[in-house]
C-alpha positions in Angstrom: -11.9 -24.1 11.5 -8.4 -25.7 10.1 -6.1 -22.7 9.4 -4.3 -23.7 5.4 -1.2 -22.1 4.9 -0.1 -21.4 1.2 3.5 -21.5 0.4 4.3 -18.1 -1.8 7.2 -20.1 -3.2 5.3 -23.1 -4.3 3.0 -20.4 -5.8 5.9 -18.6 -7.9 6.8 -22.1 -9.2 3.6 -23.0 -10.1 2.7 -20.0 -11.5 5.9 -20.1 -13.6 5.1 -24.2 -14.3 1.2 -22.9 -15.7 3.0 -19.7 -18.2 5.7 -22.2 -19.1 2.8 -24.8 -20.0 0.6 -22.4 -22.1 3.4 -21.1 -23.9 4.6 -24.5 -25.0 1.4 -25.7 -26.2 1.0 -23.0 -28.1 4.5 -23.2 -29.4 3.7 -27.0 -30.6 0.9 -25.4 -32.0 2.4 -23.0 -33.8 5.0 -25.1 -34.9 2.7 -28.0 -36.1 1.3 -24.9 -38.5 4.2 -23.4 -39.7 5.6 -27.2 -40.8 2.0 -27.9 -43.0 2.3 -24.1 -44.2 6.2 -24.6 -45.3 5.5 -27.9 -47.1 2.5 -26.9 -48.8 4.4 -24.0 -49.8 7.3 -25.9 -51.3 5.0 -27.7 -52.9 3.1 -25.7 -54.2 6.5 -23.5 -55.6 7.7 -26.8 -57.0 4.3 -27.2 -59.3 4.4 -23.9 -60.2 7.8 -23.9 -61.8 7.0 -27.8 -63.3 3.8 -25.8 -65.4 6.2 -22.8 -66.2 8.8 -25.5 -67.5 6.2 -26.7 -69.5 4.1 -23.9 -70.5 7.4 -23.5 -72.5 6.7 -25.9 -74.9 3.1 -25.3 -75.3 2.3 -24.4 -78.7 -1.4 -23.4 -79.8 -2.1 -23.1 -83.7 -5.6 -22.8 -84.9 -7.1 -25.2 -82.3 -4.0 -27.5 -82.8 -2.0 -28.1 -79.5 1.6 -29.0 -79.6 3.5 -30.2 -76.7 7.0 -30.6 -76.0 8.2 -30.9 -72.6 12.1 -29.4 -72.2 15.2 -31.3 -71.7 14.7 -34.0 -69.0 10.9 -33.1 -68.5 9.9 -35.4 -71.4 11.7 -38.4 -69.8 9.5 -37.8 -67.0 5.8 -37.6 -68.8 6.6 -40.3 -70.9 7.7 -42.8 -67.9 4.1 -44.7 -67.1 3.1 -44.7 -63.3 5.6 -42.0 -62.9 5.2 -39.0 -60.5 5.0 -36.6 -63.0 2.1 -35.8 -65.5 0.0 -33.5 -67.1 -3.0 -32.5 -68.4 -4.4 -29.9 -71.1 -8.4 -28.8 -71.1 -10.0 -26.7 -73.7 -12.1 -23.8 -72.3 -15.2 -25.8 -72.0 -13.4 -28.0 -69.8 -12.4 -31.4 -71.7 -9.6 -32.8 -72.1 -7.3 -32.4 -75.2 -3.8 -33.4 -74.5 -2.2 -35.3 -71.8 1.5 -37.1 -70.9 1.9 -40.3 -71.5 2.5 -41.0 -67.9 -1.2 -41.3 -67.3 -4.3 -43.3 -67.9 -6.6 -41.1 -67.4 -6.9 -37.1 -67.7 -6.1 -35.5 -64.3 -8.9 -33.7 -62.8 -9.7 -30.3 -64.3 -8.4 -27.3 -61.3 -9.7 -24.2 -62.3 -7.7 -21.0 -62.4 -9.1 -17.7 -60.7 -9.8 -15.1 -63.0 -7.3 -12.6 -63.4 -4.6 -14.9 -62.1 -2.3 -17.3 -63.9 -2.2 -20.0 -61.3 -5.0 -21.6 -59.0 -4.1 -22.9 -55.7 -2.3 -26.1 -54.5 -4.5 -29.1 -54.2 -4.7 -32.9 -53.0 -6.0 -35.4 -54.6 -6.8 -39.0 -54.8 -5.6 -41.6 -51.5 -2.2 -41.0 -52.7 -2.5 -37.2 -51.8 -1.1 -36.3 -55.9 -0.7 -32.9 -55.6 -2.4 -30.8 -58.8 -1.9 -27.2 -59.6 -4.0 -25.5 -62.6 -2.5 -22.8 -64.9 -4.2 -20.4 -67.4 -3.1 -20.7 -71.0 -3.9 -18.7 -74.2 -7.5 -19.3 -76.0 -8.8 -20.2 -72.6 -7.1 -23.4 -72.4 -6.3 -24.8 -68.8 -3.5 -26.7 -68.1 -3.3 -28.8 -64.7 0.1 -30.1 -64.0 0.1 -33.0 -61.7 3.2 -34.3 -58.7 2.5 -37.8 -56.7 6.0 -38.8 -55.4 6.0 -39.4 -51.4 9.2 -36.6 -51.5 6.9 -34.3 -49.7 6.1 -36.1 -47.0 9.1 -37.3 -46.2 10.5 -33.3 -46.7 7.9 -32.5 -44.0 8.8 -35.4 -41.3 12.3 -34.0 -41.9 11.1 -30.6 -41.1 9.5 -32.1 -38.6 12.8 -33.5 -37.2 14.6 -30.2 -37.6 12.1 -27.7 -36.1 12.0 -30.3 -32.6 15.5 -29.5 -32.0 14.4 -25.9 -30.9 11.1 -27.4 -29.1 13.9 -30.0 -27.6 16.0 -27.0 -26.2 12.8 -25.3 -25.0 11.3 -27.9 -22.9 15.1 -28.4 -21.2 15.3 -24.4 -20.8 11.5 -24.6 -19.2 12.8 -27.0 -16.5 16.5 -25.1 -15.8 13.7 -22.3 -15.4 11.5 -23.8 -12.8 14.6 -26.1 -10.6 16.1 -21.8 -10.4 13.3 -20.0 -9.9 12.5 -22.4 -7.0 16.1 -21.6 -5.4 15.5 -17.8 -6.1 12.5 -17.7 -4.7 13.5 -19.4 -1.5 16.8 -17.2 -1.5 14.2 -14.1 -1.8 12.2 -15.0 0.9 15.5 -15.7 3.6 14.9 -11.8 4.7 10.9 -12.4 5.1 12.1 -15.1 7.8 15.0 -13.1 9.6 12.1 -10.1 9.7 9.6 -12.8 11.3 12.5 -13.8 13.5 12.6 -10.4 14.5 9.5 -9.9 15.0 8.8 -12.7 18.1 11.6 -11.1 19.5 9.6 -8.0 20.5 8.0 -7.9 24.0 7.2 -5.2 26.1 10.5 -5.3 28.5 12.4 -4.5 24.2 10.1 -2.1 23.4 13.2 -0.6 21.1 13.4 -3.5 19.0 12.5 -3.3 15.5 12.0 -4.6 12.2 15.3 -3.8 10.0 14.7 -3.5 6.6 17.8 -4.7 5.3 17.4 -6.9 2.2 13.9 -7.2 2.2 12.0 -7.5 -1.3 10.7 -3.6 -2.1 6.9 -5.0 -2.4 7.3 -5.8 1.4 8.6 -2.2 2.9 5.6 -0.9 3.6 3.7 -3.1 5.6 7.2 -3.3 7.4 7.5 0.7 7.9 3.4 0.7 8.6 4.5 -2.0 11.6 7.3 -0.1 12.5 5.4 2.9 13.0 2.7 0.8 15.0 5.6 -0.3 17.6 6.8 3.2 17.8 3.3 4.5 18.7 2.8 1.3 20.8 6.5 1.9 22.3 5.2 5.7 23.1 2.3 4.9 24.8 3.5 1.7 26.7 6.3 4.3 28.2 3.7 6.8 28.9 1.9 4.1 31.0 5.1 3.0 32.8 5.9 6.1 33.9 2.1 7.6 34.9 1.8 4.4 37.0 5.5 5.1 38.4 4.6 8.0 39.3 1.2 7.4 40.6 2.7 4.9 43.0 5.1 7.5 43.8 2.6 10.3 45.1 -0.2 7.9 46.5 2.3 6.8 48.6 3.0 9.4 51.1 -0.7 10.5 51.3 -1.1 6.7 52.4 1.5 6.5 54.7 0.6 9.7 56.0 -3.2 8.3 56.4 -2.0 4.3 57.8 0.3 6.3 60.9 -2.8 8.7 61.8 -5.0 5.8 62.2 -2.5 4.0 64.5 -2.0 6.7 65.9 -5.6 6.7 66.8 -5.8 3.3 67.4 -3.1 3.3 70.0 -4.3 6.9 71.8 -7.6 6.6 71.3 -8.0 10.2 70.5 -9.9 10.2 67.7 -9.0 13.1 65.1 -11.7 12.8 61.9 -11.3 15.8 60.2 -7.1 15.0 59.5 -8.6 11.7 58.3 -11.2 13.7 55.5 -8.4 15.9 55.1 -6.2 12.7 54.2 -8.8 11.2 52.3 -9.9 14.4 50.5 -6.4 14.8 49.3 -5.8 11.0 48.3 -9.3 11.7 46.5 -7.9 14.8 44.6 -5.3 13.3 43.9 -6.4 10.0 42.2 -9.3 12.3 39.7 -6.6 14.2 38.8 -4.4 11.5 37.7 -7.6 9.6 36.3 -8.6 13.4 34.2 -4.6 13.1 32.7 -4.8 9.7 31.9 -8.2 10.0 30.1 -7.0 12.8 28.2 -3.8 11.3 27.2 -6.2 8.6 25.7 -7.9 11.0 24.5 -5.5 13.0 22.3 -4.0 9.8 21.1 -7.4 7.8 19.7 -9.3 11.1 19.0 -11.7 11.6 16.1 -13.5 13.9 14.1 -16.6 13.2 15.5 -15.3 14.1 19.4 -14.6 17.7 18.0 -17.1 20.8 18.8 -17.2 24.6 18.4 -16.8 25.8 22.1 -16.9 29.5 23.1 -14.1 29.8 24.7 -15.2 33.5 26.4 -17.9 31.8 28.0 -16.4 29.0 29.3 -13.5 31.4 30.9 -16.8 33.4 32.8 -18.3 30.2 33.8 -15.3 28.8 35.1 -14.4 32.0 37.4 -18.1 31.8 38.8 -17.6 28.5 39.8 -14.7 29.3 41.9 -15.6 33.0 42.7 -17.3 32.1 45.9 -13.7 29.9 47.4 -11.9 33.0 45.8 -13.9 36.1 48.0 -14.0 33.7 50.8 -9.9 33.6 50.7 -10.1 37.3 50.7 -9.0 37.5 47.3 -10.6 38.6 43.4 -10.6 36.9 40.2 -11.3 39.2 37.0 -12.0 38.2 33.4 -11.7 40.3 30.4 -13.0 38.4 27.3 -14.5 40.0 24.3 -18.2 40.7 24.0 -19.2 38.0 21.3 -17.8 34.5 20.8 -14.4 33.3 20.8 -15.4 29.9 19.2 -12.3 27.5 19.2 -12.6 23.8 17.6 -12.3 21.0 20.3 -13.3 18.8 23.2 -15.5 20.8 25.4 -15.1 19.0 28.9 -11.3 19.0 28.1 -11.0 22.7 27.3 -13.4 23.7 30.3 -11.3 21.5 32.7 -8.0 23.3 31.0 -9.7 26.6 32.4 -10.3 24.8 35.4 -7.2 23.7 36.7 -5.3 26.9 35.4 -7.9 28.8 37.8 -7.1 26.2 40.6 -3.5 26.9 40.3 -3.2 30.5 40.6 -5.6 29.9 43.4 -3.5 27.4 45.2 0.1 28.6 44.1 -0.2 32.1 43.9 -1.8 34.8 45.5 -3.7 38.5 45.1 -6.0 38.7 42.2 -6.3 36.1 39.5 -6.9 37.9 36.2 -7.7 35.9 33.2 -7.9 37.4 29.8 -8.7 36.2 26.4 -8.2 37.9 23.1 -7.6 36.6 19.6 -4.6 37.7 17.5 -4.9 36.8 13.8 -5.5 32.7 13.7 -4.5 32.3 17.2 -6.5 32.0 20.5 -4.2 33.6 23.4 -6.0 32.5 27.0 -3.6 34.0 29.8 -3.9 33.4 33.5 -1.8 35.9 36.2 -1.8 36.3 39.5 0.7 38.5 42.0 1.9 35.2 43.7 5.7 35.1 44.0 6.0 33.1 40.4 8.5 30.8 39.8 12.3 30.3 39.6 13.9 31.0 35.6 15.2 27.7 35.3 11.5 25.9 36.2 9.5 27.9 34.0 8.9 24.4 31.6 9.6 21.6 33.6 7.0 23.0 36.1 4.5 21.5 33.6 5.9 18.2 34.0 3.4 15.5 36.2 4.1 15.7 39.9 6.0 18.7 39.9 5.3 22.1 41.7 7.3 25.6 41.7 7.3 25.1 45.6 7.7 21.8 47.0 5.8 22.5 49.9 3.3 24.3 48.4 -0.4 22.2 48.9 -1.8 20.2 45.6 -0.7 17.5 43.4 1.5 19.1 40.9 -0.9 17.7 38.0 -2.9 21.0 37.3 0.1 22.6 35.1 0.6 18.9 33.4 -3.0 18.4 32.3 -3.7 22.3 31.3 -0.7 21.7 28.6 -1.9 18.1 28.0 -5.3 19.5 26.8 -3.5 22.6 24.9 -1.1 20.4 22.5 -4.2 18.1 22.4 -5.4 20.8 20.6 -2.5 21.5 17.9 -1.6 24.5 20.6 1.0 25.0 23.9 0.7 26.2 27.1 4.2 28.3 28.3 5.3 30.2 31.7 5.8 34.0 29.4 6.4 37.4 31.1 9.4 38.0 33.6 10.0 36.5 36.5 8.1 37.2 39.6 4.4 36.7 39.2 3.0 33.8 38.1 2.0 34.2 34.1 0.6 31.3 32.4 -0.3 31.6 28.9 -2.0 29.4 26.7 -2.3 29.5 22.4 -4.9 27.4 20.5 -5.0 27.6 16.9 -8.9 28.3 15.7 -9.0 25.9 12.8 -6.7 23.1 13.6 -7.8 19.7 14.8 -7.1 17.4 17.4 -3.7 15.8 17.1 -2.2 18.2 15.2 0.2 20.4 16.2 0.4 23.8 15.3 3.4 25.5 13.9 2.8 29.2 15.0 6.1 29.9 16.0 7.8 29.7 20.1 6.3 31.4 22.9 8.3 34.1 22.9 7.6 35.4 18.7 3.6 35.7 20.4 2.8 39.4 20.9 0.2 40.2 23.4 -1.4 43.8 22.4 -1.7 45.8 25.9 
């Protein structure tokens, strides 16, 4: 399918060129109306005061009708084929007196009743124009104009009135020639922006879109991108440095794994269970990493429909069963004090049971003595805290020993990812997971607000403003 590409410029011109267009013609229009409605009016001002002139020298005795046009007027009825003339009717509508000027009576106009002049009216191919006028005893007079003045007043109003339609149409193409520089000027920043844009690859993930000079309509599809590169900046670091560090851990238990076998291959002693050891540990160690990276997904393109009540109680109980038996068999005890009903929390059930999970497996692996878990529920807030009598861990590693890969003793056994994913799931959650109590044995404690979805974090306050009842 051809792609068509529309210039925004070439539509502001043509936009401009169409409003420009409608508003002359309706100014020619408009103009054509007001130059008809100004020379009838002249006109018809110009008869009016010609059959006040000679109403003046009207005079009506006993059905006897006088005439006498003033001063120059008389000139002007008396000169035959001349533009001026009148004509008097009786009530009935005949004709009793006229000017000289005429052959024949003008046409009889009637007045309105109740007014003392009719309308302006045309007649005859040489457009005469007659205007009627109410006299005393019912008698109409009709005063009558048929000089070409008028039209030659109206082609001069005409003339005048294009001087302004003249100026308009120049002003209309000043308008379009600028607003077709403007709106190229406008549009300079929507190009640097685009520049910027294909300048953006994933080795400049800092690089953004500056919103200097760019139109006001356009900010906010360019802060909604910006915010889309820093999410995409986010998790494209959170990527390089999982498989960083996932090349970084998988590579001693390989090395580790490639000498034993050559070792076996040159001795030909064979030693199998180092090699399920090995391979049990690479195996650990991969699911873990897997579990963290799914969850980071997780947290980051969760929705509401991924979100379940989970009793938290009983998936603390089910999760020490399921290690009680490695527990006894290690010579230690695990106990769990939870309330007697429900401590629902809002969430991701296979997350939260593996959060229990791995905090189990840690005091298991890193501590020692029993592993008590308890879980109780101050106002809003779901407390889950894990202890052992292990040797805990040093003051200055009590929150970077929840960062990936990292472990309170370096040569203690495991990964290092149990801590990572346990706080992972908890601010998943809108909650945190802290190293509280003193120093000495290990205390994990995590806080998980009832009510608060996935992906938002909740503002309870720092670990240390929590108050655990005894």
């Amino acid at each position: 399918m051809k792609r068509v590409n529309h210039s925004l410029r070439q539509r502001l011109t043509m936009a401009l060129l169409l409003v420009f267009t409608i508003g002359l013609t309706a100014a020619g229009f408009i103009f054509m109306h007001e130059t008809r409605q100004t020379t009838s009016g002249i006109a018809s001002q110009t008869l009016t005061q010609q059959a006040r002139d000679l109403i003046g020298g009207i005079h009506i005795v006993t059905g006897a009708i006088t005439i006498e046009p003033p001063g120059s007027w008389a000139q002007a009825y008396s000169r035959a084929g001349g533009g001026y003339s009148y004509t008097v009717f009786t009530a009935d509508g005949n004709p009793v007196a006229r000017s000289s000027s005429l052959e024949a009576p003008l046409p009889l106009i009637p007045v309105p009743f109740g007014q003392s002049f009719s309308s302006l009216e045309l007649n005859g191919p040489e457009g005469r124009a007659l205007l009627g006028a109410s006299l005393p005893g019912g008698y109409t007079l009709v005063v009558g104009r048929g000089d070409t003045d008028l039209e030659a007043l109206a082609e001069t109003l005409m003339e005048e009135n294009s001087e302004p339609i003249f100026v308009l149409v120049l002003s209309i193409g000043c308008a379009l020639v600028i607003g077709w520089f403007v709106a190229g000027w406008s549009l300079k920043p929507l190009a640097r922006a685009a520049q910027e844009a294909s300048a953006i690859v994933p080795g400049c993930s800092s690089a953004r879109i500056s919103p200097a000079g760019l139109p006001a309509e356009v900010l906010p599809m360019v802060d909604a991108v910006n915010g889309a590169l820093d999410r995409l900046a986010v998790a494209y670091d959170m990527e390089r440095r999982f498989t960083a560090d996932a090349a970084h851990e998988l590579r001693t238990p390989l090395s580790v794994l490639s000498l034993r076998l050559q070792r076996m291959e040159l001795s030909g002693v064979e030693d199998w269970s180092a090699i399920r050891r090995d391979l049990a540990e690479i195996e650990r160690l991969v699911s873990q990493l897997l579990d963290l990276a799914r969850k980071e997904a997780a947290s980051r393109y969760a929705s509401a429909s991924d979100l379940v009540t989970v009793d938290l109680a009983r998936t603390a109980r089910e999760a020490a069963a399921a290690v009680l038996p490695v527990v006894e068999k290690a010579g230690r005890t695990i106990e769990v004090e939870a309330p007697h009903g429900a401590v629902p929390v809002t969430g991701r059930a296979d997350d939260l049971r593996d959060m229990v999970r791995n905090l189990l497996d840690n005091a298991f692996t890193h501590g020692d003595g029993c592993i008590k878990v308890t879980l109780q529920r101050v106002g809003g807030v779901t407390l889950l805290e894990v202890t052992d009598e292990g040797p805990g861990i040093s003051e200055d590693m009590r929150d970077t020993v929840f960062e990936r890969f990292r472990k309170g003793q370096a040569a203690s056994s495991g990964s290092g990812l149990g801590l990572a994913i346990v706080r992972q799931v908890a601010r998943s959650h809108g909650g945190e997971a802290v190293v509280a109590g003193e120093t000495g044995a290990l205390h994990i404690l995590v806080r998980l607000p009832v009510e608060v979805g996935v992906g938002h974090i909740s503002s309870i306050g720092a670990p240390e403003q929590i108050v655990v009842p005894a």
